[in-house]
C-alpha positions as CSV (number, residue, x, y, z in Angstrom):
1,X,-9.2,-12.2,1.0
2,X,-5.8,-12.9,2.8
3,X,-6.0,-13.8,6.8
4,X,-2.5,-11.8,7.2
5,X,-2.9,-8.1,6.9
6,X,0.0,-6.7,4.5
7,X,2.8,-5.0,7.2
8,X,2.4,-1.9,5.0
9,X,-1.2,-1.2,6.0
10,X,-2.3,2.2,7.4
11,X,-2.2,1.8,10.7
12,X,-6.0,2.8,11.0
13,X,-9.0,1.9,8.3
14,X,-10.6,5.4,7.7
15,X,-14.5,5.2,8.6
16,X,-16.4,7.0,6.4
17,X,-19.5,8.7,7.2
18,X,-22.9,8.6,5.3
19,X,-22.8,11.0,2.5
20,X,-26.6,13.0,1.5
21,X,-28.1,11.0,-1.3
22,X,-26.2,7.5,-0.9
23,X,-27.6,4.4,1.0
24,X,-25.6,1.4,0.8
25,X,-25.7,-2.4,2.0
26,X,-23.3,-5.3,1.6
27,X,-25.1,-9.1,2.0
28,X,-23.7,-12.6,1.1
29,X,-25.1,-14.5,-1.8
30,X,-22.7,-17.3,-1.6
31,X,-21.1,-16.7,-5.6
32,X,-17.7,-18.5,-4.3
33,X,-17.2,-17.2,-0.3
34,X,-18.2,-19.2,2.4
35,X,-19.1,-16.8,5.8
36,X,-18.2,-13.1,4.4
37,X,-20.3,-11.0,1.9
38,X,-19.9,-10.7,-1.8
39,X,-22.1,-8.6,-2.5
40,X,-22.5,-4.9,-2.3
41,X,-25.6,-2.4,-3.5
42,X,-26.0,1.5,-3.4
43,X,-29.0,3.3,-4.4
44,X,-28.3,7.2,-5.8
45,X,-30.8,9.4,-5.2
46,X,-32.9,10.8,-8.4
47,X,-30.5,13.4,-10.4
48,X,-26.9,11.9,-9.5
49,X,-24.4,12.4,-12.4
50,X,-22.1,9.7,-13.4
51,X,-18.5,9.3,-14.6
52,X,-16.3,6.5,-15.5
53,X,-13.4,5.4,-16.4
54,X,-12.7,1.4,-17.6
55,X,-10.0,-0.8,-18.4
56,X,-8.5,-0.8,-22.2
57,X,-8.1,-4.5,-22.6
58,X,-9.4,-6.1,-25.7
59,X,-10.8,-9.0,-23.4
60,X,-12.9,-6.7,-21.0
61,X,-15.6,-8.2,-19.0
62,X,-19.3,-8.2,-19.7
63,X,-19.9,-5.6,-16.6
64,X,-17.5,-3.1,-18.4
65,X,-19.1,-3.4,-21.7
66,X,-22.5,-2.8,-20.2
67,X,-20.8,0.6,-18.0
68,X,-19.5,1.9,-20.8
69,X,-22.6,2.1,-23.0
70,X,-24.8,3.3,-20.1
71,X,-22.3,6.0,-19.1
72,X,-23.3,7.3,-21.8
73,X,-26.5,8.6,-20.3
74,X,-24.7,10.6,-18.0
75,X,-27.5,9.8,-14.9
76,X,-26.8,6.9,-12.3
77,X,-29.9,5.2,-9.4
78,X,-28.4,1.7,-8.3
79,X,-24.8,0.2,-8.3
80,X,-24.1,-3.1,-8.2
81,X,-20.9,-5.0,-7.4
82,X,-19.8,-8.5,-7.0
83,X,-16.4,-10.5,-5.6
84,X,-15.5,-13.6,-6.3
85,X,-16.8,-14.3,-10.1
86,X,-15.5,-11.5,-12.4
87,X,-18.0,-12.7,-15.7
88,X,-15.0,-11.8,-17.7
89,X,-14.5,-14.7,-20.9
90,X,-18.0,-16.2,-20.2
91,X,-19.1,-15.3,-23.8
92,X,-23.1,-14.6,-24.7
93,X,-24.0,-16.1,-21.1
94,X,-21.8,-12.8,-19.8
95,X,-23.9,-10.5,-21.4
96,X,-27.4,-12.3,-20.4
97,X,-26.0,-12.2,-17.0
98,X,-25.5,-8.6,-17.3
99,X,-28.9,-7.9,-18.7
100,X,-30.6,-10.0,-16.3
101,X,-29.0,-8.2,-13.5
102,X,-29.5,-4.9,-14.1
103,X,-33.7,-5.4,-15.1
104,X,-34.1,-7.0,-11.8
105,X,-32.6,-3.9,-10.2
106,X,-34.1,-1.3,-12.3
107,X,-37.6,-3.3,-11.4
108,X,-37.0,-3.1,-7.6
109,X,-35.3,0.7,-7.9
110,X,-38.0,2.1,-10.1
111,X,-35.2,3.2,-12.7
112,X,-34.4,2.7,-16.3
113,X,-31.8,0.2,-16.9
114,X,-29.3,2.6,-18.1
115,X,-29.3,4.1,-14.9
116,X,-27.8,0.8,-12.9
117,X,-23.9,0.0,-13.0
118,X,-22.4,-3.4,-12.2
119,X,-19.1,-4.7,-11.7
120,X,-17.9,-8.8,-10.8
121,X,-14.5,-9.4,-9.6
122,X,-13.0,-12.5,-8.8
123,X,-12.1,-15.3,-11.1
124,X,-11.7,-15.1,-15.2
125,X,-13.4,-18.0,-17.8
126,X,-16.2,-19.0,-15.1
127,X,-20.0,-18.1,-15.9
128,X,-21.8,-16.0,-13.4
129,X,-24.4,-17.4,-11.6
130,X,-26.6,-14.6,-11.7
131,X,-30.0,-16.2,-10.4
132,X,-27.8,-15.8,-6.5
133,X,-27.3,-12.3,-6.9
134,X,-30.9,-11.1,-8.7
135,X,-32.8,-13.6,-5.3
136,X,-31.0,-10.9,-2.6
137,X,-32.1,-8.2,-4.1
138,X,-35.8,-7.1,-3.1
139,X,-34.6,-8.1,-0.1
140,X,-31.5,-6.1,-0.1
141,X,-33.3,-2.8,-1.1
142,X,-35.5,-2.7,2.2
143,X,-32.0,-2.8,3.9
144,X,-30.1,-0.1,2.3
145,X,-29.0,2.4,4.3
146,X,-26.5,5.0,5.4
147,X,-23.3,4.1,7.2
148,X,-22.2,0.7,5.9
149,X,-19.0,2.4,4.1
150,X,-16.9,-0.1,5.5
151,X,-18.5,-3.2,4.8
152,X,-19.0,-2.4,1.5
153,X,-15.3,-2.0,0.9
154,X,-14.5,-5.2,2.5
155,X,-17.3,-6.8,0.4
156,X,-15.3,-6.2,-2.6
157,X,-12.4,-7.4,-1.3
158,X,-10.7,-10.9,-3.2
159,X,-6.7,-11.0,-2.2
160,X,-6.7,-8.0,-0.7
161,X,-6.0,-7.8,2.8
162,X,-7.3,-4.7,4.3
163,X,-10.5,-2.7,2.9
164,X,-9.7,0.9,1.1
165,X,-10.9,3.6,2.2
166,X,-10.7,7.5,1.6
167,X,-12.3,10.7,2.5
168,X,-12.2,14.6,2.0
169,X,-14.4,17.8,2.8
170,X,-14.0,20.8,0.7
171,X,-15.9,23.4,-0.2
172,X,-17.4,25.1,-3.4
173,X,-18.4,28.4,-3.7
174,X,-18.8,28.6,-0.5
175,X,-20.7,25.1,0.1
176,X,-19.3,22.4,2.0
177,X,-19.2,18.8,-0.1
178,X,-18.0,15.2,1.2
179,X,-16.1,13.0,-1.2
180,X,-15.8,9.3,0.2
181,X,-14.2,6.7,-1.7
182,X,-13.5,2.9,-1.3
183,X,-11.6,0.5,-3.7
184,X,-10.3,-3.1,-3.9
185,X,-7.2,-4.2,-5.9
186,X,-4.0,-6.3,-4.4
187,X,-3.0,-8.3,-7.7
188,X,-3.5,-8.4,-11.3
189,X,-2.5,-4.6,-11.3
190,X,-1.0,-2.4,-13.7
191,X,-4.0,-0.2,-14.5
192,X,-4.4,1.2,-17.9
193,X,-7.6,3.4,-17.5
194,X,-7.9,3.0,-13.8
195,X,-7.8,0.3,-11.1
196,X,-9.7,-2.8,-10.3
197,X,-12.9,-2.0,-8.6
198,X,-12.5,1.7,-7.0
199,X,-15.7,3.6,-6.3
200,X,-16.3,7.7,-5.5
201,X,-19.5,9.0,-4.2
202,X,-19.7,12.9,-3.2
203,X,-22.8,15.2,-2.1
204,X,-21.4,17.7,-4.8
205,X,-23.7,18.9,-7.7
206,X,-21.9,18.6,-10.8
207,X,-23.2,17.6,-14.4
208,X,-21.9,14.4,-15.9
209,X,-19.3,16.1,-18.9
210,X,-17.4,17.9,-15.9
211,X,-17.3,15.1,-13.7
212,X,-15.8,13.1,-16.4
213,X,-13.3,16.1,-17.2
214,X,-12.4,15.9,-13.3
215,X,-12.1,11.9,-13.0
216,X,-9.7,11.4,-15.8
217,X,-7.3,14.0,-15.3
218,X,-7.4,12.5,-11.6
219,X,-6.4,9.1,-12.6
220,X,-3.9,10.0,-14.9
221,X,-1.6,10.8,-11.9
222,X,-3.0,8.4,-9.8
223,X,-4.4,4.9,-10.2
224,X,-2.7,5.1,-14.2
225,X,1.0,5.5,-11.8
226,X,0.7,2.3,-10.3
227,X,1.7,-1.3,-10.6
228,X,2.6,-4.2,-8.6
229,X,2.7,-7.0,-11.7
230,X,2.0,-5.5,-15.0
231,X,-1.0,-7.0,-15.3
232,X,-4.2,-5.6,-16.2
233,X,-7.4,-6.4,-15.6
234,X,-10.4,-7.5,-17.6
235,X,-12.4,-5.8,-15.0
236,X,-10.7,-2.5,-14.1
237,X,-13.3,0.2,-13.5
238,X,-13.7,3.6,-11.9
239,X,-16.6,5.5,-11.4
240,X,-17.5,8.5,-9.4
241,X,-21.0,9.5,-8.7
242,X,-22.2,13.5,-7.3
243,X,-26.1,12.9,-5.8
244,X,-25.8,16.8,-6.0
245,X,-27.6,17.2,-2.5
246,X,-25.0,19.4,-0.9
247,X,-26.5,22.7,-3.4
248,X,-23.5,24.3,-3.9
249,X,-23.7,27.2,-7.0
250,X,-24.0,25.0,-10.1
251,X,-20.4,24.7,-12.5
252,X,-20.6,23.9,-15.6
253,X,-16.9,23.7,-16.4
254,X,-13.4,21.9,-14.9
255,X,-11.9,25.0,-15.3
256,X,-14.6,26.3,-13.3
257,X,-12.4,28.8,-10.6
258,X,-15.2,27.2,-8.0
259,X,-13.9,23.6,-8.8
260,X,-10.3,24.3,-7.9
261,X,-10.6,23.1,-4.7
262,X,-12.6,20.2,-5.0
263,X,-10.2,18.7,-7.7
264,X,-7.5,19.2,-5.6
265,X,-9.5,17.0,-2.9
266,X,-10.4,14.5,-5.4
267,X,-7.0,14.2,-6.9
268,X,-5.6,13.3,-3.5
269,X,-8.5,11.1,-2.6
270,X,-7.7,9.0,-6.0
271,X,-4.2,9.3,-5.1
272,X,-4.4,8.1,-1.4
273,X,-6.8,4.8,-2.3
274,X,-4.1,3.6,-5.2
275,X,-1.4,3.9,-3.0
276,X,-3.5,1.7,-0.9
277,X,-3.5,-0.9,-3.3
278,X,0.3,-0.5,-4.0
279,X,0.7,-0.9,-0.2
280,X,-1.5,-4.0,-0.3
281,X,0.3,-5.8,-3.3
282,X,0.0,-9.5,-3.4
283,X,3.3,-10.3,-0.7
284,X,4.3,-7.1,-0.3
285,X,6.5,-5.9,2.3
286,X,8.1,-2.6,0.4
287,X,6.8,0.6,-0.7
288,X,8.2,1.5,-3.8
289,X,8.3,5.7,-5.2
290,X,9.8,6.4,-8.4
291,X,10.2,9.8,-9.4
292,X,11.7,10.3,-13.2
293,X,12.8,13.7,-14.2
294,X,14.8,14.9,-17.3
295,X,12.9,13.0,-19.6
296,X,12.0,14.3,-23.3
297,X,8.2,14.7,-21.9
298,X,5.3,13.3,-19.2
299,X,4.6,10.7,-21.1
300,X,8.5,9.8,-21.7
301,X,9.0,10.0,-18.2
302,X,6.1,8.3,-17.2
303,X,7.0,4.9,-19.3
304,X,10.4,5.1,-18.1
305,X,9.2,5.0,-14.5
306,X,7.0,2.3,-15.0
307,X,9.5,0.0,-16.6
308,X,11.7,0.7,-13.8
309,X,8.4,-0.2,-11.3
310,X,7.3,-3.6,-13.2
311,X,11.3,-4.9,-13.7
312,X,11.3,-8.0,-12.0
313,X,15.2,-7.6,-11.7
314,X,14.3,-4.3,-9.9
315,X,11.3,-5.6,-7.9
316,X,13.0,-9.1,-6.8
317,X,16.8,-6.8,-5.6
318,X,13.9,-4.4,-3.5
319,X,12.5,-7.9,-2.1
320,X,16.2,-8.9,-1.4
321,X,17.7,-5.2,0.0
322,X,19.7,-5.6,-2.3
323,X,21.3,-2.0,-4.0
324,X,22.3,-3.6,-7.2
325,X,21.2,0.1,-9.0
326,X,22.6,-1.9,-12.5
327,X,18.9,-3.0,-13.0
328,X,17.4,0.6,-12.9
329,X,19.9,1.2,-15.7
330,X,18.8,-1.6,-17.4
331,X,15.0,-0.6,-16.9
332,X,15.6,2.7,-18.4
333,X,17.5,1.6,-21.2
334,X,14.6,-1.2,-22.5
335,X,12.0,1.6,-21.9
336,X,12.2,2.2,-25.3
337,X,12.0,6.2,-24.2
338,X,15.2,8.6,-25.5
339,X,17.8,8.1,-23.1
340,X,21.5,8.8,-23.2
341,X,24.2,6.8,-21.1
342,X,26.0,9.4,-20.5
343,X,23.7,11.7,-19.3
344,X,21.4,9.8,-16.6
345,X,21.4,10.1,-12.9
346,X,20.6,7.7,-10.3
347,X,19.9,8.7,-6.5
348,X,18.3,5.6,-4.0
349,X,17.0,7.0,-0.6
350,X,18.6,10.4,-1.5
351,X,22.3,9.1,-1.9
352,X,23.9,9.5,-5.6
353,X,24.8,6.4,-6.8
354,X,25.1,7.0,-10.5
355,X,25.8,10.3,-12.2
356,X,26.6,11.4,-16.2
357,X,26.3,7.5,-17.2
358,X,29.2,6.0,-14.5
359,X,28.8,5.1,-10.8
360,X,28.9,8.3,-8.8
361,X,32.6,9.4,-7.4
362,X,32.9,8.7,-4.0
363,X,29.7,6.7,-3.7
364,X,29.7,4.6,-0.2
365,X,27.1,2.0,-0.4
366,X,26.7,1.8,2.8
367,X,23.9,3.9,3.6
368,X,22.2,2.9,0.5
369,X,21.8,-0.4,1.9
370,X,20.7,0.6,4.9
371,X,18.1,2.7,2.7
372,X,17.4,-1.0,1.2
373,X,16.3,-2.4,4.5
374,X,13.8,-0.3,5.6
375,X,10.0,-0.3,3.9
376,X,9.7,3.0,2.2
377,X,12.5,2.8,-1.0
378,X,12.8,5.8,-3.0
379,X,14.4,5.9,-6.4
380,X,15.6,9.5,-8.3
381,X,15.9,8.9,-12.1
382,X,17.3,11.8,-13.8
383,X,17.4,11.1,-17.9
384,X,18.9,14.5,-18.9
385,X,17.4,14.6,-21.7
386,X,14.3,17.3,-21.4
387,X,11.9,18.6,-18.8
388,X,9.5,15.9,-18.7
389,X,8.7,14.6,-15.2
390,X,6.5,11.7,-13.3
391,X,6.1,9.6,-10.1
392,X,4.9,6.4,-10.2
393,X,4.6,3.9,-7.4
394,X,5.3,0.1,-6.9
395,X,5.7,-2.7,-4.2
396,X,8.6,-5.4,-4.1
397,X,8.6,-9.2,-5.6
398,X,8.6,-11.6,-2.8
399,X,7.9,-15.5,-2.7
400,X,4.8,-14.8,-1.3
401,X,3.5,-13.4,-4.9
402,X,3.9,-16.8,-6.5
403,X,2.1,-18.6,-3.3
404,X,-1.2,-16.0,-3.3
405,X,-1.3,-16.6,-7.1
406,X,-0.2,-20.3,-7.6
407,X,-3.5,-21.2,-5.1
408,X,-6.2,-18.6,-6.4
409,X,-8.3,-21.1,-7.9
410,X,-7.8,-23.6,-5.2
């Protein structure tokens, strides 16, 4: 967790308020910080549905591969989430971790095992010591309660600099629900499922399948649209959790006319918290949108924009205000996407700069510079070659990158 808070923080953290059938705590066990907590817990009241959504890597951690399989069972009672230690590489000793965690909790929840989530974050290739986090918590349970949001979310934290935080209220079928959502992720970030650790709790009753529907077509235009290094994590996971205590008229489809609100409200609450992340990416000082158009289909478009967003050429000229619009070309062309020279388009801060595959006649780069310096940068990528479209979101490449991750271990 940085000292300096990034300069494109929100201006104001969002305080979240408690939410019917979640009580939360965040202590310190002492895994690797010294004076902070590392630690957070949340007990779901009986009947809460589950979803997920988890990183693709082939090396995922131990806490993943334990998620996934109890996802399965549709039904979550305790969450629990470490920073610091991400038992990701720690072999058979990962998995014993795991196990040993989750018992403990079920034993002091009164739950099945299946029913309890965990999640580590921190450090890869360093065993778990588990025995600190299973002592807190008997301890922890008798001090669960409902308005610790916030220190939950800073709990998480690792190089982040500011906790994430999100909330709507909507209604279904005439019921009003709360959605609050927290998240942590600053490095190590080019999500392929979802983000690092991001968590979503509502009052909402909705069963598991739909919930599942809802979250993954949410994170396809949200956390899956972001980067700030093309890496992803061994620990990347998403989950959102409905205690169903608001009572709204039960759904038992996505499609569900009574939904439409509520995955609006979602989708810009899973939005809102990976922006957050972009806007707190490891030396960050610009804000990065990339919208593609004209491209032979979503998922064309989509690729294209993220080889734009993780080019270091492209990244390193933002960090330098620098319009050299050559290396968005250049991004385009490598995406390995259809593209034709002589039909792309290139507009930065809403000035044409390259049109039909040559620079643009009459461009003046003078107010495309002075586009460069501020700390929201837009690019326009036309392919002109189909009606595919997408926006995805980056921050710059600065010095400071290599500092944060040249020391993380020290």
């Amino acid at each position: 967790m940085s000292s300096a808070v990034s300069p494109l923080a929100p201006k104001t953290i969002v305080d979240l308020a408690p939410l019917d059938g979640v009580r939360l705590v965040s202590l310190a066990c002492g895994l690797r910080y010294q004076g902070r907590d590392d630690l957070m817990l949340a007990e779901l009241a009986p009947g809460t549905t589950v979803a997920g959504v988890f990183t693709r890597s082939l090396t995922a951690s131990a806490p993943v591969l334990w998620c996934r399989e109890a996802l399965k069972g549709g039904s979550a009672r305790f969450l629990v989430v470490n920073s610091g230690n991400s038992n990701a590489f720690t072999g058979r000793a990962g998995v014993a971790s795991v196990k040993r965690t989750v018992d403990k909790a079920a034993a002091v929840v009164g739950c099945k095992p299946e029913e309890v989530f965990v999640a580590s974050t921190g450090t890869i290739g360093v065993p778990l010591d588990d025995g600190k986090i299973t002592a807190v918590l008997a301890d922890g349970f008798k001090k669960l309660a409902g308005d610790q949001w916030n220190q939950l979310a800073r709990a998480i934290m690792t190089t982040d600099t500011y906790p994430k935080t999100a909330t709507r209220t909507v209604k279904i079928g005439g019921t009003t629900v709360r959605i609050n959502g927290f998240c942590k992720g600053a490095g190590m970030i080019a999500p392929d499922m979802a983000t690092m650790l991001a968590y979503v709790f509502t009052d909402a009753a909705i069963p598991a399948p739909v919930l599942q529907e809802l979250l993954a077509a949410g994170t396809a235009k949200s956390f899956n649209c972001i980067t700030v290094d093309s890496d992803t994590s061994t620990s990347d996971t998403l989950m959102l959790f409905a205690t169903g205590k608001a009572g709204n008229v039960p759904v038992t489809s996505a499609k569900d006319p009574a939904l439409r609100a509520f995955k609006k409200a979602l989708d810009a609450l899973l939005l809102d918290l990976a922006l957050q992340v972009v806007k707190d990416g490891e030396g960050a000082t610009k804000f990065v949108e990339i919208r593609v158009t004209g491209a032979a289909s979503a998922r064309a478009a989509r690729t294209i924009g993220m080889s734009v967003a993780n080019s270091p050429l492209v990244k390193t000229a933002v960090a330098g205000e620098d319009a050299n619009w050559g290396r968005i070309v250049a991004a385009v062309g490598k995406s390995g996407e259809k593209a034709d020279r002589d039909t792309l388009s290139i507009a930065i801060g809403g000035v044409q700069v390259a049109k039909d595959g040559q620079i643009a006649e009459g461009y003046d780069e003078a107010p495309v510079a002075a586009h460069m310096k501020g700390t929201d940068i837009l690019f326009e990528v036309d392919i002109g070659v189909g009606h595919g479209k997408c926006t995805v979101w980056t921050c710059d490449l600065t010095h400071a990158y290599i500092d944060i991750n040249g020391s993380y271990r020290t």
